[in-house]
matplotlib code that plots the C-alpha trace (Angstrom):
import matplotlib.pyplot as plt

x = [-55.8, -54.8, -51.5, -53.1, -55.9, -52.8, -50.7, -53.5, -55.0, -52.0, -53.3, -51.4, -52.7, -52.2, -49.0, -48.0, -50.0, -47.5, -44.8, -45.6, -45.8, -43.0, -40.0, -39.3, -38.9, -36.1, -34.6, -34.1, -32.7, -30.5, -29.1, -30.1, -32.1, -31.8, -34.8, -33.2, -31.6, -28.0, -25.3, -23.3, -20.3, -17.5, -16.3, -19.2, -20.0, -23.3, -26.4, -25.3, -22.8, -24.6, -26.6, -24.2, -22.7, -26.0, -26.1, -22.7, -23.6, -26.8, -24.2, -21.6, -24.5, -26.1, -23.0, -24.7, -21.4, -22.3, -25.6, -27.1, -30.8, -31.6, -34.9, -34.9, -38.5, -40.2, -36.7, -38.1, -36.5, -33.6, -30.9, -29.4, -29.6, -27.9, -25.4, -25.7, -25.5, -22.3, -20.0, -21.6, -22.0, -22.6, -25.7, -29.3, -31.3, -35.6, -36.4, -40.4, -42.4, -46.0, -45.3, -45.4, -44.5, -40.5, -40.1, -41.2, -38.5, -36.0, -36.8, -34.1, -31.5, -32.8, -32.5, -28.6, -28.0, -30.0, -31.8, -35.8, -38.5, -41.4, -44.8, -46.4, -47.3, -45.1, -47.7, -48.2, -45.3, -45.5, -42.1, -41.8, -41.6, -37.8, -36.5, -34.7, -31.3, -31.3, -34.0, -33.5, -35.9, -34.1, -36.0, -39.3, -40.4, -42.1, -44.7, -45.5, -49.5, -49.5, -45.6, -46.4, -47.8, -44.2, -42.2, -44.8, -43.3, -39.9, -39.9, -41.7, -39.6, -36.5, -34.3, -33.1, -30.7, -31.3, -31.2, -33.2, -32.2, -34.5, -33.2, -36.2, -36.8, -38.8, -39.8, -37.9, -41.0, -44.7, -46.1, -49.2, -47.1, -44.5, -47.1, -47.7, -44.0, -43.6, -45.9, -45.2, -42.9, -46.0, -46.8, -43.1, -42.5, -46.0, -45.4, -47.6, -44.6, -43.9, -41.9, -38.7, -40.6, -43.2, -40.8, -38.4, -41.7, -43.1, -39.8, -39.3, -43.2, -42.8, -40.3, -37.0, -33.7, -32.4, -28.4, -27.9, -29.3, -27.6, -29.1, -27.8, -30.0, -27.1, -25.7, -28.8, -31.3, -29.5, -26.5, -28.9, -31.3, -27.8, -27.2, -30.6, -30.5, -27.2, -27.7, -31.4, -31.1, -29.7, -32.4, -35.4, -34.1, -34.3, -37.3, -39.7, -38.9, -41.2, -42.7, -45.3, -43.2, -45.6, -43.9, -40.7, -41.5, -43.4, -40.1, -37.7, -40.1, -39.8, -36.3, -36.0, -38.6, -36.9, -33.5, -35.3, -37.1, -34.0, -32.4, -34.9, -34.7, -38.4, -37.2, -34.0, -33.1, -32.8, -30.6, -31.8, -30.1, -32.7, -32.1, -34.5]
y = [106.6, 107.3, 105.7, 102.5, 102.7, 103.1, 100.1, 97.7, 98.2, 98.7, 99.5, 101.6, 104.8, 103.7, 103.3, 106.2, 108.0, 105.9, 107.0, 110.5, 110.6, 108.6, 109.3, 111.8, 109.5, 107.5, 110.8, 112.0, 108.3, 108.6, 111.5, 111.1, 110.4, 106.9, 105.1, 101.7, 99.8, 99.6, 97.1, 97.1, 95.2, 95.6, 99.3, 100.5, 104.0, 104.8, 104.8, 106.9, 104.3, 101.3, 102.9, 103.8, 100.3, 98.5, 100.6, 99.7, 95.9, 96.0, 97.7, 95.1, 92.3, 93.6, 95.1, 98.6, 99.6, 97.7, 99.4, 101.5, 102.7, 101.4, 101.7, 102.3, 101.2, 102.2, 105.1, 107.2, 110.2, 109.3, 109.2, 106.0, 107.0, 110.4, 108.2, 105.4, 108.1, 110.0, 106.6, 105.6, 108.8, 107.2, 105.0, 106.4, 106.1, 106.5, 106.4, 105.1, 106.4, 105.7, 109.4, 112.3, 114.0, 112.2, 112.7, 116.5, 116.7, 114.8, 116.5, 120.1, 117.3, 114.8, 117.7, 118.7, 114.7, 113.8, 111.5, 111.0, 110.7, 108.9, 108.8, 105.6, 102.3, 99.5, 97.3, 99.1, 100.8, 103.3, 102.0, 100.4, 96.5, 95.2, 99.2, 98.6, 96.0, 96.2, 97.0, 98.1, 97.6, 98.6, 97.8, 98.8, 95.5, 94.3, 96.7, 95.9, 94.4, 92.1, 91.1, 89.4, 92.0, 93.5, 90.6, 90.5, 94.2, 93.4, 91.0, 92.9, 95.7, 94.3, 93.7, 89.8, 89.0, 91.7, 91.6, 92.8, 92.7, 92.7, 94.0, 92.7, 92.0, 88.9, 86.4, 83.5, 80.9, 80.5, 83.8, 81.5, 80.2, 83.4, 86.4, 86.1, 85.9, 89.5, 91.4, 94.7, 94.9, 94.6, 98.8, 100.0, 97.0, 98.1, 96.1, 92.7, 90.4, 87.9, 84.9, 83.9, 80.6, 82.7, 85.7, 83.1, 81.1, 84.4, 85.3, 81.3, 81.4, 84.7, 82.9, 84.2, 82.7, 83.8, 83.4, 84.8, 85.1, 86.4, 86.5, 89.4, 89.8, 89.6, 92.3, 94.5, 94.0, 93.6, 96.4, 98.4, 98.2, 97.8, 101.2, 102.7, 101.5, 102.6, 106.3, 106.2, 109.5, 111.5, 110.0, 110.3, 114.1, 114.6, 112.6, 114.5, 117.5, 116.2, 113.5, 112.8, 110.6, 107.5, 107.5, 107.0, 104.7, 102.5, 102.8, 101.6, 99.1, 97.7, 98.2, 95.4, 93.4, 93.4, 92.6, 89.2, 88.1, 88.1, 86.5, 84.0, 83.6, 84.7, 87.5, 87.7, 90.7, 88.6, 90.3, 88.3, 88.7, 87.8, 87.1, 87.0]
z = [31.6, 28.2, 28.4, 29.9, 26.6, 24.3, 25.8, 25.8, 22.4, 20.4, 17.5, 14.8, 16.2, 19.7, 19.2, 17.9, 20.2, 23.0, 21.4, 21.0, 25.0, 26.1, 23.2, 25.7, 28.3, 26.1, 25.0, 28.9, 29.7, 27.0, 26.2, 22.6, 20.0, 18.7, 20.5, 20.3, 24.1, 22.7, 22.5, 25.6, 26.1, 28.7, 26.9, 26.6, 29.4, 28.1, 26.5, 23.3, 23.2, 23.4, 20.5, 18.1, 18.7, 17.6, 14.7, 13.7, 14.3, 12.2, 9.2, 9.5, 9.4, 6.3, 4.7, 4.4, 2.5, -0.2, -0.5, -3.3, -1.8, 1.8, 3.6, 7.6, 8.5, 11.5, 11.8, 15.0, 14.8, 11.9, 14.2, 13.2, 9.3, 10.7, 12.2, 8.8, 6.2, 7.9, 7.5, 4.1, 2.5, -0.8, 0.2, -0.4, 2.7, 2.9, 6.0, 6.8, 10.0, 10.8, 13.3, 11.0, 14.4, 14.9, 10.8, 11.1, 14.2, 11.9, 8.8, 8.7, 9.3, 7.0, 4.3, 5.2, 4.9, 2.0, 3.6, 2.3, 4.6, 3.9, 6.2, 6.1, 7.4, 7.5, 6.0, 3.4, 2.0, -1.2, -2.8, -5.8, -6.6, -6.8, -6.4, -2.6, -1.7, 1.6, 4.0, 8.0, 10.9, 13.6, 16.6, 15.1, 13.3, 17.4, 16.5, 12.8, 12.9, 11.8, 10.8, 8.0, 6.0, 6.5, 5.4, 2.6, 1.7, 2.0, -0.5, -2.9, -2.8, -2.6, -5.9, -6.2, -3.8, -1.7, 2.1, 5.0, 8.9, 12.0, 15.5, 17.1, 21.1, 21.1, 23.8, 23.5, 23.9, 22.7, 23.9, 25.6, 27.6, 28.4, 28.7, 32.0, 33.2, 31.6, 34.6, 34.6, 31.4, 29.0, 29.9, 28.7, 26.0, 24.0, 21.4, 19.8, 21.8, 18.9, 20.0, 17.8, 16.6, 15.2, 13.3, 12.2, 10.4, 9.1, 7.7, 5.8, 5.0, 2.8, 0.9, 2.7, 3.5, 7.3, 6.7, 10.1, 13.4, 16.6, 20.4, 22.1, 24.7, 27.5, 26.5, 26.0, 28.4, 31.6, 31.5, 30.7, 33.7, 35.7, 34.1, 34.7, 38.8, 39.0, 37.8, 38.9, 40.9, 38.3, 35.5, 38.4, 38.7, 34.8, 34.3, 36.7, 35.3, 32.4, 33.3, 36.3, 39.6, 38.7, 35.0, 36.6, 39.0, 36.4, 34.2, 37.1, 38.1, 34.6, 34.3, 36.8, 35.2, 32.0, 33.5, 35.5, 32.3, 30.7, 33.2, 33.1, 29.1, 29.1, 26.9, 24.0, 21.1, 18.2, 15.2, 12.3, 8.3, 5.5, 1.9, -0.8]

ax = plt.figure().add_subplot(projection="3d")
ax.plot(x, y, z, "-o")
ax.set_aspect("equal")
plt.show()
């Protein structure tokens, strides 16, 4: 009953909540701890994989080896500054969480690295005016409420010129009209479902220039359900040994909701590149 509560408010604390519960889910899946769907293309064996290539992506796209101080918003547990800060050893990384609970997991590591960690909202974020040049949401910003108060952030904080890069799933129409094509999706994709139209206008409205958008979604959404289905008995086998059969069986049943709605272009991961 809780989980149901959590997924149909959504509020800030409902979230987190969510996430608290299910993170183990995507950690058992995965193998890992990077909390994002991946990247995969025809080389790509598994999840880890598909991770680490989607945090490479999001680097080349912003040029993170440029960067002087960086801020990963919405980071989960750190694992793509881990993976960030190990290639460009030079760049300052703060990475922002609403969940104290992933940053106190994250933090020994986060000390060895030198990466800060900061607990706070994404709405409201305690970081000086013009201090940042490129700021990271890396599959978080579908959970910022409301998204504007975010963009509204990244502006501030940004120094002139700088750049900041959504990985964002988003419904590729009017949500109106593309909610109800979604189903069973809405309880694992807890998130306010922003449509492109809407986070590109956002983005333009806050004074932004978007030099770059890609649309991925074909090579996120559906290998990875092909992957889940394929290696369902192993996964089921893992995932009961935490989690409750119904979890699992709401999880595959999504699986193959999220591969039909993006199939059905109801659904795309936009990678969007901002410049102030």
């Amino acid at each position: 009953m809780d989980v149901i509560l959590w997924t149909l408010r959504r509020g800030e604390n409902d979230v987190v909540n969510l996430y608290n519960y299910l993170s183990g889910l995507m950690q058992v899946s995965t193998g890992g701890n990077f909390l994002n769907f991946g990247y995969w293309d025809d080389t790509t064996k598994n999840p880890i994989e598909a991770q680490t290539n989607l945090c490479d992506i999001v680097a080349n796209m912003i040029h993170l080896e440029e960067a002087t101080c960086v801020l990963d918003v919405g980071s989960g547990f750190s694992e793509p500054a881990f993976f960030w800060k190990k290639k460009y050893p030079t760049v300052s990384i703060t990475c922002i969480n609403i969940n104290s609970n992933q940053l106190k997991s994250a933090n020994n590591q986060a000390r060895t690295n030198g990466i800060n960690l900061l607990n706070s909202t994404a709405v409201k974020i305690p970081i000086s005016d013009e201090s940042c040049d490129k700021i990271i949401a890396l599959e978080s910003a579908q959970h910022f409420k409301p998204i504007h108060h975010f963009i509204s952030e990244a502006k501030r904080i940004l120094k002139k010129d700088g750049k900041v890069i959504l990985a964002v799933p988003v419904l590729a129409k009017p949500s109106k009209m593309s909610i109800t094509k979604i189903g069973i999706l809405k309880f694992t994709w807890s998130s306010e479902h922003y449509d492109i139209q809407t986070v590109k206008k956002t983005i333009q409205d806050a004074g932004f220039k978007i030099t770059e958008i890609r649309f991925i979604g074909e090579n996120v959404y559906l290998p990875l359900a092909d992957y889940y289905v394929k290696n369902r008995q192993f996964l089921r086998s893992e995932i009961l040994k935490r989690y409750p059969s119904y979890v699992e069986k709401i999880l595959f049943k999504s699986m193959l909701k999220m591969k039909q709605a993006a199939a059905d272009h109801t659904i795309e991961y936009a990678l969007i590149k901002c410049t102030k």
